[in-house]
N, C-alpha and C positions, 0 to 999 in steps of 0.2 A: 667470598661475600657471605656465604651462609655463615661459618663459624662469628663472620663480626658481629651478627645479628644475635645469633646464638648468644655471645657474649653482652650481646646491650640488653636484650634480657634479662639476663642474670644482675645487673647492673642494676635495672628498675626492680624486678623479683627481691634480694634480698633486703633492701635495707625497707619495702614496704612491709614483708612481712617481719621483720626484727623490729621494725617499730610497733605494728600490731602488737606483737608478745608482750614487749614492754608495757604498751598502754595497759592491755588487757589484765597486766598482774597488775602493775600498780595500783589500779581500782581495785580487782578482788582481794588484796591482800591491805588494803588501808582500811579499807570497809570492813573486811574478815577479821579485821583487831579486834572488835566487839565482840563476835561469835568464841573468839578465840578467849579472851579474858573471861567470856559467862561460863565456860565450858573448864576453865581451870580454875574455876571460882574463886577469881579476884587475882591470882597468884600474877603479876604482870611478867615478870622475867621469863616464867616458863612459857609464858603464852606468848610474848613476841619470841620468843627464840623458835618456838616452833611452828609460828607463822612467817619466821624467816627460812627456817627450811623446809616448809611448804613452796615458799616462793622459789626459791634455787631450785627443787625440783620441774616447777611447774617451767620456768626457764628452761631447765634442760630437756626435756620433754618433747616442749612443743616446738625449742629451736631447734633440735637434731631432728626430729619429723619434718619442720621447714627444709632443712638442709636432705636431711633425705629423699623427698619428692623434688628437687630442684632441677633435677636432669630435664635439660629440652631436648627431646629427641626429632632429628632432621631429615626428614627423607630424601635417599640419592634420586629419585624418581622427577622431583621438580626444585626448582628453586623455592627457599623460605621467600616472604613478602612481607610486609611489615605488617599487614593486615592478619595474616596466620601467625608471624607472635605474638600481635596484640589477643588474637583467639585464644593460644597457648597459656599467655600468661592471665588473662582474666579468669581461664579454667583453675588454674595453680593458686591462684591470689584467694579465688572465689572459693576453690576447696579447703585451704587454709583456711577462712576464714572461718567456714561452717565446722570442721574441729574445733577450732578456738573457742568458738560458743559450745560445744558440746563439752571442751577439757572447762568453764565454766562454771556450767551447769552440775558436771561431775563435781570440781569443787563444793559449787554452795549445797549439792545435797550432802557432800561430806562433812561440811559446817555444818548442817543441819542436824545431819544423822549425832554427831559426836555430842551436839549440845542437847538431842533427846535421851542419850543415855548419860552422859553428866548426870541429868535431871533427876533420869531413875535410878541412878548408883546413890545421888542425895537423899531421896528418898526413903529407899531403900536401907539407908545408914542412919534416917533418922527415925524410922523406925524400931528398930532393934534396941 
């Protein structure tokens, strides 16, 4: 009985945090189109290419971290109860989640950061 549980777990587990990933890029990196075109000033091909593989990274990132915390570990001591996976898994969900705003935040400060040096590399060249 424990392993089935185990397994319905994992059942519920991944495809909530695989949809998370998705949602969460798909926003950052539609939105990030802007940041991306001001910072390659104006250039579009290079800038969606490289907010495309921002994206592919930011996927595999945070899917193989999903996958890597996925283990439920079962104790021989008592039986699982659906109440203790439902604990298990709102721990796993709820700490995925709180990276996922942190791998975020990492993003748009590096939107940020990359479009304040554009700005000062512009300047900087029109200067001269």
């Amino acid at each position: 009985m424990e392993n089935s549980k185990i397994i319905i777990g994992y059942i519920i587990y991944l495809p909530i945090v695989i949809v998370l990933t998705i949602y969460i890029s798909k926003m950052l990196f539609k939105n990030g189109r802007l940041f991306m075109i001001d910072i390659f000033k104006g250039k579009e091909d290079i800038a969606m290419a490289t907010n495309k593989l921002f994206e592919i990274g930011f996927y595999l990132i945070n899917i193989g971290f999903a996958l890597f915390i996925m283990k439920i570990y079962a104790s021989s001591r008592f039986e699982m109860s659906y109440q203790t996976l439902m604990e298990i898994l709102s721990k796993k969900i709820g700490g995925f989640t709180i990276y996922l705003g942190l791998m975020l935040f990492l993003n748009l400060y590096l939107f940020f950061r990359g479009r304040r040096k554009s700005k000062q590399v512009f300047r900087n060249t029109k200067m001269s």
